[in-house]
C-alpha positions in Angstrom: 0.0 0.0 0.0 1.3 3.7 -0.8 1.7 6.0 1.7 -0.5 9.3 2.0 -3.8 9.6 0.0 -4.8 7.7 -3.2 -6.7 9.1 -5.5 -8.3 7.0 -9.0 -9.7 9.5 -11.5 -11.5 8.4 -15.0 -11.2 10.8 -18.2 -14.0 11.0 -20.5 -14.1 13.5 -23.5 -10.8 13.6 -24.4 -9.9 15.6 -27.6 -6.1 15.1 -27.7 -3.5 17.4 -29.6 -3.0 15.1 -32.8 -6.6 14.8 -33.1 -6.8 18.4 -33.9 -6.9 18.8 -38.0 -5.6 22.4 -37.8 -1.8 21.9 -36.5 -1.0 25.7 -37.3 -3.3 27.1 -35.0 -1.6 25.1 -32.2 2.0 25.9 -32.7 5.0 24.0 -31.0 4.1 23.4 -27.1 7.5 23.9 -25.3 8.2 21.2 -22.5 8.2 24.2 -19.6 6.2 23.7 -16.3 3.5 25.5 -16.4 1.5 28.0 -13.9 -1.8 25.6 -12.4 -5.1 27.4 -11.5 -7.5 25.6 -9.5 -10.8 27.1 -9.8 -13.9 25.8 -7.0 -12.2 23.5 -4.7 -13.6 24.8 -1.7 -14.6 21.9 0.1 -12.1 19.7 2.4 -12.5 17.3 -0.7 -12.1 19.8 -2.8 -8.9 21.0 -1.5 -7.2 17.5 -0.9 -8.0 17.1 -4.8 -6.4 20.4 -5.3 -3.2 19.6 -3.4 -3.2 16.2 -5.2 -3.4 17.8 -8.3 -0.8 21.1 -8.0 1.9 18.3 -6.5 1.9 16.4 -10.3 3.0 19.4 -11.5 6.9 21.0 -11.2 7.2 24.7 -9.7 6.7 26.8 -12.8 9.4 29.9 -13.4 8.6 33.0 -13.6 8.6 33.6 -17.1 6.9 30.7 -18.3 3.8 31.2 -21.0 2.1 28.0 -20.1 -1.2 28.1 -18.1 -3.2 24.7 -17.1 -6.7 25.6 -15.6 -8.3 22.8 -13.6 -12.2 23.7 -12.8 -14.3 21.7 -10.3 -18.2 21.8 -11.1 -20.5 19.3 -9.8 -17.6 16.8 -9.1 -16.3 17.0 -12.6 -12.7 18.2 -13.3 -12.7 19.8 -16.8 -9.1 21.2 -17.7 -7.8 23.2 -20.3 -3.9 24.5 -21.3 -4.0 27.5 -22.5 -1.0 29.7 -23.8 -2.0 33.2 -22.9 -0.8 36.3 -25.7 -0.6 39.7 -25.7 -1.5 41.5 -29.2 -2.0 45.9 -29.4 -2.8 46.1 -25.9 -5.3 43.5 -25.9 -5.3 40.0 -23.9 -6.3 36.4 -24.9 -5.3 33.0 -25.1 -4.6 30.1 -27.5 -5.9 26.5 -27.0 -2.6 24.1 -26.7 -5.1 21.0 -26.2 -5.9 18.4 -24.7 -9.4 19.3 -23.8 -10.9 16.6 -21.5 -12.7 16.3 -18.4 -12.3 14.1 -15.4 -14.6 12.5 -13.2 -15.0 10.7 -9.8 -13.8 7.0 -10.1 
């Protein structure tokens, strides 16, 4: 038996990055750690998951353009990576796949 808490999670609709036709639109994803946000784990639950989660993930530097949002709703763990940009003063982000969401084994 491990030691500490086990988690099992299940992923269901899972679009992955070579399943996307348009390649161009993605651009190169660069193997840098990236910054974690963990939206609506507010519950003790919630937040074990959450420290579960952030601890998969190396300590992101500061200058790194890589975002992975993890969002709780309804015990369902959708998450996204995003790469955010910066174009004439005006904020937004690309899609770097994979789209999928997680649920409760």
């Amino acid at each position: 038996m491990p030691f500490g808490p086990t988690a099992y999670f299940g992923i269901v609709n899972t679009v992955l990055r070579h399943d996307i036709k348009d390649k161009a639109v993605l651009g190169k994803m660069k193997e840098v750690a990236p910054h974690l946000i963990l939206d609506n784990f507010t519950t003790s639950l919630g937040e074990r998951t959450a420290n579960i989660l952030k601890h998969l993930f190396p300590m992101p530097k500061d200058d790194s353009k890589r975002v992975i949002t993890f969002a709780n709703q309804k015990d369902y763990i959708s998450f996204r990576c995003v790469r955010p940009t910066r174009r004439y003063k005006s904020r937004s982000s690309s899609n770097m796949g994979p789209f999928t969401r997680a649920e409760k084994a």
